[in-house]
N, C-alpha and C positions, 0 to 999 in steps of 0.2 A: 736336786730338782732344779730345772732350769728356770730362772724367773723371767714372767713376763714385762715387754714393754710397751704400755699402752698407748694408741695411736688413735686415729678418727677411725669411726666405720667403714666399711668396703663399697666403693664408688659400685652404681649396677652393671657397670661395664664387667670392673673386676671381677664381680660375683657370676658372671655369665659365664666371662674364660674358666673363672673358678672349674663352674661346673662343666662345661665342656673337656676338660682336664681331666675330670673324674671320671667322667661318661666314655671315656674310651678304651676303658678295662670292659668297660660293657658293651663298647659296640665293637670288639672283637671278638668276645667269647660271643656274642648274639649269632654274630657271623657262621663261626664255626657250630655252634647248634642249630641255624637255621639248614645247615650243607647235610648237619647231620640227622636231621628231624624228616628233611627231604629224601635221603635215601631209604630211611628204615619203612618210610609212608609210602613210598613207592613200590619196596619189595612188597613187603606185607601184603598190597589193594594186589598185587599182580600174581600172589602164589596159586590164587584160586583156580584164576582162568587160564595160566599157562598149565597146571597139573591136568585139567580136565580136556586140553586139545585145545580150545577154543582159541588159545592166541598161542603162534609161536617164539615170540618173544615179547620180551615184557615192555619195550616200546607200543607193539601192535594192541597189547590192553590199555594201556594208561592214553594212548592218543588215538586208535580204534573208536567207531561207534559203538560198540561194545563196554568202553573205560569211560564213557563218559558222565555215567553216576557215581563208578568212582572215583573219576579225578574230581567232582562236584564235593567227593566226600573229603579227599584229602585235603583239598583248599581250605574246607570249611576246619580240618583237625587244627593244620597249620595255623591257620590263627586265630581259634582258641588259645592252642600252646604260646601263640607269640604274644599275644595281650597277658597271657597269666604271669610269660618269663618277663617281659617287659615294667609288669605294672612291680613283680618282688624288689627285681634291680633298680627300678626308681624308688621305692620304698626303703630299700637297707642303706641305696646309696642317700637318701634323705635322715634315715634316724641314724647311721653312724655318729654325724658330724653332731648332732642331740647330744648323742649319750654322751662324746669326750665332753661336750664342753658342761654336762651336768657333773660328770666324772672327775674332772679335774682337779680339783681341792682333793680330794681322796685316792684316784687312781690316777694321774696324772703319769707318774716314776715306771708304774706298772703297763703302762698302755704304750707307752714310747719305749719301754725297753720289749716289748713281745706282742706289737700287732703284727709287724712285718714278720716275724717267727711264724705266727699263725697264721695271717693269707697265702704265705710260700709254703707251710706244712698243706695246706688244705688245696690250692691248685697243684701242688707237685705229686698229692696222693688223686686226685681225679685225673688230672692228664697222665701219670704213671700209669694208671688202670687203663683208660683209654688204649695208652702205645700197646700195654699189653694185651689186651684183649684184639688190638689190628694186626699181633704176631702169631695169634693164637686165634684162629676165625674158626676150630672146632670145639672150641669151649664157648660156656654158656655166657652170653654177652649181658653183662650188667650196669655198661653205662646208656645211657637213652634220655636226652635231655627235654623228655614229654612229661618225663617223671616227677612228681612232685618233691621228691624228696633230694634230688639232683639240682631241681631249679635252688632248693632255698641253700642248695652247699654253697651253688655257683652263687649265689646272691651275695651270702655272706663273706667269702671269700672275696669279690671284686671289688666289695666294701669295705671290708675293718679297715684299710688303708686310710679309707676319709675320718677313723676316730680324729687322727692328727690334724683334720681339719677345723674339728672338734676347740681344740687347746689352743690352735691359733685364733679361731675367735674370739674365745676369750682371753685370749695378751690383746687383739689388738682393742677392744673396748665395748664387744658386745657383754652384756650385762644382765638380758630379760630373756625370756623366751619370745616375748613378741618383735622383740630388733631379729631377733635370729627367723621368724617367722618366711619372711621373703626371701633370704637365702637359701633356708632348707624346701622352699616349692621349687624356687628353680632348680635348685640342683638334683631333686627328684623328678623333674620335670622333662630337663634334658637327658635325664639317666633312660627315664622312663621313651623318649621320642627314639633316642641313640639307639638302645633296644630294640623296637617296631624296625626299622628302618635297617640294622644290623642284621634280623632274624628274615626279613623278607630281599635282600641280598644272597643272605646263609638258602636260603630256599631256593632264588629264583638261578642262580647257578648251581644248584646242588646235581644235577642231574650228568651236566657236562664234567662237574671237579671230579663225581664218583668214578666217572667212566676214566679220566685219568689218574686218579692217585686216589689213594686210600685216605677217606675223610676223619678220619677215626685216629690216623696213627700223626696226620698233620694236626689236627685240632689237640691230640693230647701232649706236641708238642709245643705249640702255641699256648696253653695254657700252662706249661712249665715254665718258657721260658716270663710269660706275663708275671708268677711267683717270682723268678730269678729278678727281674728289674724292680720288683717291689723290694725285695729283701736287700740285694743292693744298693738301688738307693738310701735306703736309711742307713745300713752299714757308711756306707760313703759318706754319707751328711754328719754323723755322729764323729769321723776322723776329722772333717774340718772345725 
């Protein structure tokens, strides 16, 4: 077990970059859900009216006087979905760094030898499924980041990495849960903004990324490779 060395508390400077540092596992995957949240909401509103004649292409419904209840509907799904996905990803990315530093006397050996194991097992099996499913567009598509049960994989995987944020707070001299208090708002706070801001990017170009590449097969490589930099990292830090 590696022991700690105890230092002063973290200036608010620090604890800002801290967390903008962490928040950018989330405001990329935001990104890639909001491209991909945007195309699935756009086919869907537009199956109706292109089947029945009324629009010949699915531009003429979504910006037609026709599309205009339901582009009214899609905005309003969009950000439903982007407050729910936004509000977990500041949430997990806030109680990670709780649980290591409650964890620590006990799980401390266990948490640094296999988070990174587990945030690369879990974004390598969601962006794997993604690639595959953008190789295979006549099989049933089971990833959809409206999902609830998607939002909390992504949540949790973009976060175990800040357990070890966790451990470093406590070497460097936080002690209570009320010093840790203003650390863990902001850093759910920025998780939480990076997300809104990520998913309505992911949105507001989703229409032109579909028309040229496949969002589905880019997003589930972007989320492999966000696994591969976690997992090497700590590989890497653990040789020096």
């Amino acid at each position: 077990m590696k022991s700690c060395i105890f230092a002063t508390e973290m200036s608010l400077i620090d604890i800002i970059l801290l967390a903008v540092a962490l928040a950018m596992d989330c405001l990329t995957v935001s990104i890639v859900s909001g491209v991909l949240v945007f195309t699935v909401d756009s086919l869907s509103s537009c199956v109706p009216a292109v089947a029945s004649g009324k629009a010949e292409r699915t531009d003429d419904y979504i910006n037609g006087s026709e599309g205009l209840a339901s582009k009214s509907t899609v905005n309003s799904q969009l950000s439903t979905v982007n407050l729910r996905m936004a509000f977990f990803f500041g949430l997990f990315q806030a109680m990670m760094p709780l649980i290591g530093w409650l964890g620590i006397s006990h799980f401390q050996t266990y948490m640094e030898a296999y988070d990174h194991w587990i945030a690369f097992g879990l974004l390598a099996f969601i962006g794997g499924r993604m690639v595959w499913e953008s190789l295979h567009p006549e099989e049933e598509q089971h990833f959809n980041p409206r999902r609830l049960r998607t939002q909390l994989l992504l949540a949790v995987a973009t976060s175990i990495d800040a357990l070890a944020v966790g451990i470093s707070f406590a070497c460097i001299g936080y002690t209570s849960v009320g010093q840790l208090t203003l650390p863990l708002i902001i850093i759910g706070a920025v998780s939480f903004l990076f997300s809104l801001i990520g998913y309505q990017v992911g949105a507001r170009f989703g229409k032109s990324a579909s028309q040229r590449l496949k969002p589905e097969l880019l997003g589930g490589v972007i989320l492999i490779l966000i696994g591969v930099k976690i997992l090497a990292s700590h590989l890497l830090a653990e040789t020096i």
